[in-house]
N, C-alpha and C positions, 0 to 999 in steps of 0.2 A: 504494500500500500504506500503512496506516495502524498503522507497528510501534511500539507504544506497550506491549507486553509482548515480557520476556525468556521463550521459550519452557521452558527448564530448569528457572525456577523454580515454572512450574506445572505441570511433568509427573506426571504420577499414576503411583506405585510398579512399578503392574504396566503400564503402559506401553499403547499401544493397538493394537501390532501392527504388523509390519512393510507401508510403503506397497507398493502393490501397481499395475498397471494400472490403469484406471477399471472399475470393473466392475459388472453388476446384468441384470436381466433386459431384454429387447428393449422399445423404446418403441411401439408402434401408430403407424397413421395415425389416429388420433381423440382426437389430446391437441387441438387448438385453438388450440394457441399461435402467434402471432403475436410477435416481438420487435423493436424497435424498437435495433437494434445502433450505437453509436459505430466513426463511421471517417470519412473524407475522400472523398466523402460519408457518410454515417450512410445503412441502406438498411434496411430490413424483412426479416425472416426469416421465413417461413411453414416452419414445424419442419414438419410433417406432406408438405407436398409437397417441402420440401427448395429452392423459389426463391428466390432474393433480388431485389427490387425498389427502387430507386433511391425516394428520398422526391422528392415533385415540391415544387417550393418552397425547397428547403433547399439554394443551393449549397453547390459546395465551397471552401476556403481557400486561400488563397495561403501562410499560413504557419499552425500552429498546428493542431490538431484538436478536432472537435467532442467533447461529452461528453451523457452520456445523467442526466437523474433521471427517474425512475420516480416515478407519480402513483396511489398507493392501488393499484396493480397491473391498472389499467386502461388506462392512458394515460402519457404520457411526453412531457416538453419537453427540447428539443436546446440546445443551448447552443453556438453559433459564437462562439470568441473575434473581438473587434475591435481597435477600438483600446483598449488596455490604460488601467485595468483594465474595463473593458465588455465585454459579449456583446448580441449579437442574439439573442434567445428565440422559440423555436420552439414552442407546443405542437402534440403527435402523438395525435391519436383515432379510434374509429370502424371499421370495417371496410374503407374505404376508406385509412384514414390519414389521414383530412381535417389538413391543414396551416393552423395561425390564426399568424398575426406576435402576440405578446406583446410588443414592443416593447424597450429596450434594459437590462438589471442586468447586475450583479455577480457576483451569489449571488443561487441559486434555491432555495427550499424548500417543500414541498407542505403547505398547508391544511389544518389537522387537522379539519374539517368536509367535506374533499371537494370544496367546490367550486370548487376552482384552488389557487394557489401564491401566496406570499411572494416579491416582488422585492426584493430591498435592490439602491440606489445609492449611490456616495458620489458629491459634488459637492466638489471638496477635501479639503485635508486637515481640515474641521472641521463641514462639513455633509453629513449624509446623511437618505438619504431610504427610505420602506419604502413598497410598495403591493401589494395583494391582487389579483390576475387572474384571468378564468376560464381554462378555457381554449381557450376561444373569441376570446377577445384582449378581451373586456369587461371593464370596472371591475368591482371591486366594492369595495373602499376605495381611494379617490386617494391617493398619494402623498401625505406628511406627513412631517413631521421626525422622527426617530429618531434614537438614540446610535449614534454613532459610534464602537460598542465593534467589537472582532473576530468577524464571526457565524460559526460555524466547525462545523466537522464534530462530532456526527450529525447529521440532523435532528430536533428535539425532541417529535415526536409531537403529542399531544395538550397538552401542557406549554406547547409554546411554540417559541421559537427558541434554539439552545447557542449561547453566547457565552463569546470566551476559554476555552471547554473544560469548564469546570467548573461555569456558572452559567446558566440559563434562564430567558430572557427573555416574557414577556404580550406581542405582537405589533401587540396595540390599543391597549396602554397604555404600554408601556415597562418596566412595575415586573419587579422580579425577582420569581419564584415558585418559584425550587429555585438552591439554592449546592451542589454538592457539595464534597466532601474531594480527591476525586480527579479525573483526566481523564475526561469522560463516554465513553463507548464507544457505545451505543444505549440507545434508549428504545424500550420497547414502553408504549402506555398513560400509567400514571403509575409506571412498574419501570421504573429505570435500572440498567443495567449500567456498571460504574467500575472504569476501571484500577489498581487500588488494594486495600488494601493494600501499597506495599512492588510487588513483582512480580507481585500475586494479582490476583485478582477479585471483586468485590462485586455481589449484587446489590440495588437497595435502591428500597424505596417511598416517592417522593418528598413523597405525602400522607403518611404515618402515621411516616416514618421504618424503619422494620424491616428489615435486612439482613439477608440471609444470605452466604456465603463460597461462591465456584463451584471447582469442582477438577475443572475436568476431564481427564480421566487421557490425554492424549493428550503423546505417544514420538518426536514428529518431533525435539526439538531440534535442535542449530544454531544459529546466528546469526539467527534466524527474528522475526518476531512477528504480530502481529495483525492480518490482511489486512482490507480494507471490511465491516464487518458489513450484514445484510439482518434488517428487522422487519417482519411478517405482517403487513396491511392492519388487519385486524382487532385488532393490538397485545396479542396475546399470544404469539409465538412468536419468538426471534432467535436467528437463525443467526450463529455465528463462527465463522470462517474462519480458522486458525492454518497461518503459511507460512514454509517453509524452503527460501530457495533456494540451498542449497548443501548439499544430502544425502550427508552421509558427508564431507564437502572435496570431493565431486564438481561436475560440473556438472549434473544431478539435481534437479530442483526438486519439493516435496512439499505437499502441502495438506489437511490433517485438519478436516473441519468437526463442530460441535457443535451443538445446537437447543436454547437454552433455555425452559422454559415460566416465563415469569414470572410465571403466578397461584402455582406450586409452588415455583419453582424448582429442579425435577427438570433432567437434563443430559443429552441422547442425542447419542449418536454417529451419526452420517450413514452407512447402510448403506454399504460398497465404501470407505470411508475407512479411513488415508489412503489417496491415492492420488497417483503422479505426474503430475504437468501443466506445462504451462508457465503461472507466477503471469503475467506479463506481459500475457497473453489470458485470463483466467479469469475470472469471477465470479460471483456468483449474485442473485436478484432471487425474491420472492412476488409469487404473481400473485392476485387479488381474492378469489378462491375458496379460497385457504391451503395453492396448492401451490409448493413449493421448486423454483426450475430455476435449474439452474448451467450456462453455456453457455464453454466453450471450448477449449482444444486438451490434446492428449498429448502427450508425448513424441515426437518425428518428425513432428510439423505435421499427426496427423490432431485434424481439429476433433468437439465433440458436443458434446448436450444431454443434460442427465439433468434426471429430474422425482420430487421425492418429496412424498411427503405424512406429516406428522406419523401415526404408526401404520405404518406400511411399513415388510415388512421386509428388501424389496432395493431398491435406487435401479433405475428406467428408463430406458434410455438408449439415444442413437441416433445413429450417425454422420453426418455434414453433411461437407460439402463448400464450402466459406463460401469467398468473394476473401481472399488475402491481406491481410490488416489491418494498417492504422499503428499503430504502436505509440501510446503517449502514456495512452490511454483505454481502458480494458478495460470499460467501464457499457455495462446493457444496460437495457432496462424491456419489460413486455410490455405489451402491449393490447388492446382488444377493440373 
């Protein structure tokens, strides 16, 4: 969970309504979705037939749990922790699943061109290194010297790479190309969302400078904040995810999502929101085509997917029947 807001102080007056079960109308066999789910092993979901399939290639760990990033809403690299701080990189594609070894980083983040990912390594405390991959396991820029600053949560979109939270890095070059004020939250495009003002939200254009102020009117409060945000392939749409997991002093966990359009910066509420779930299993992922699926449990351990699309005015949803999951990792990515 990434709580970097106090949820009271951006509650909107009239509140968004008391959470509820998950709820929307029945999901088809003809969504297509395939997910590429984090667990010990990480296995593929086929939503529509409801199997789960073991990834061949990817074992599993002796200590620690895989984690999933999602690649433009196609494709997906696995991340096996090793020896600290390294991982063994996995990219997932294809129909098949085809498994490529990507060799060993850090921190992984996807290409704002689409064709592969950003490895950062460090080698000590005062050399590190960045390299471009398909995800096929091909080069496509060799490893080269890069600062050794903190590459750190969102990922930067089209901008670049977030460092230390607030500043975005050129990936080829090293120069900075956007400082914000506040904690970066997502990028869609060149529209960043920032933690900031104070308890608030900003949304702001990195080329021109223009903000605007996000309010959105969502009533979970608690001790809650700001759970992993998802940005639409296409970088205009990001969803956040606002979470309380302690509804009422209960044991109760709540999560209200929002969908910002950052060409407008208009603000929707996610049909069936809030609703309760358990944060620990939950998350949500766009898949290539610019639809929202949020994949995981209720209340009482039943698992589901819901799927919506920007203009919908009930969420789709389906109940699954998933393995028990390690905790550690709630990432999913889907692919095709």
């Amino acid at each position: 969970m990434l709580a970097v807001i106090s949820l009271p102080a951006i509650a909107g007056a009239a509140g968004s309504g008391a959470p509820m079960p998950l709820r929307g109308v029945p999901l088809g066999n003809g969504s297509g979705l395939r997910l590429v789910v984090a667990d010990n092993p990480p296995f593929v979901l086929d939503v529509d037939s409801g199997r789960v399939k073991p990834i061949p290639g990817i074992p599993a760990l002796n200590r620690g749990i895989h984690s999933v990033v999602g690649i433009g809403g196609r494709a997906a690299v696995v991340v096996a922790p090793s020896t600290w701080p390294d991982a063994n990189l996995y990219g997932v594609r294809g129909p098949g699943a085809r498994v490529s070894q990507l060799g060993i980083g850090r921190i992984v983040r996807p290409a704002a061109d689409g064709r592969g990912v950003w490895v950062f390594r460090s080698h000590g405390r005062s050399r590190c290194k960045l390299r471009q991959v398909g995800l096929d396991g091909r080069a496509i820029h060799p490893a080269r010297a890069f600062p050794c600053t903190t590459v750190s949560d969102p990922p930067g979109g089209s901008l670049g790479l977030v460092v230390h939270r607030t500043r975005v890095l050129d990936p080829l070059s090293g120069r900075s190309v956007f400082k914000a004020p506040w904690a970066v939250v997502a990028i869609a495009g060149t529209s960043a969302v920032l933690a900031g003002p104070e308890d608030g939200l900003t949304l702001v254009d990195a080329k021109t400078g223009a903000r605007r102020t996000l309010r959105p009117a969502t009533g979970i409060g608690g001790e809650g904040g700001l759970d992993a945000p998802a940005v639409d392939p296409a970088g205009r749409f990001i969803a956040l995810a606002f979470a309380n997991p302690s509804w009422g002093g209960s044991s109760a966990q709540v999560q209200d999502v929002w969908v910002v359009d950052a060409n407008t910066g208009t603000m929707t509420q996610l049909p069936g929101m809030p609703a309760f779930v358990r944060l620990k299993f939950t998350s949500m992922a766009w898949t290539h085509e610019g639809r929202l699926v949020l994949l995981g449990e209720q209340l009482g351990g039943r698992d589901f997917v819901a799927v919506w699309r920007p203009g919908w005015r009930r969420l789709a949803v389906k109940r699954m029947s998933l393995p028990e999951r390690e905790g550690g990792s709630d990432s999913f990515a889907p692919i095709r």
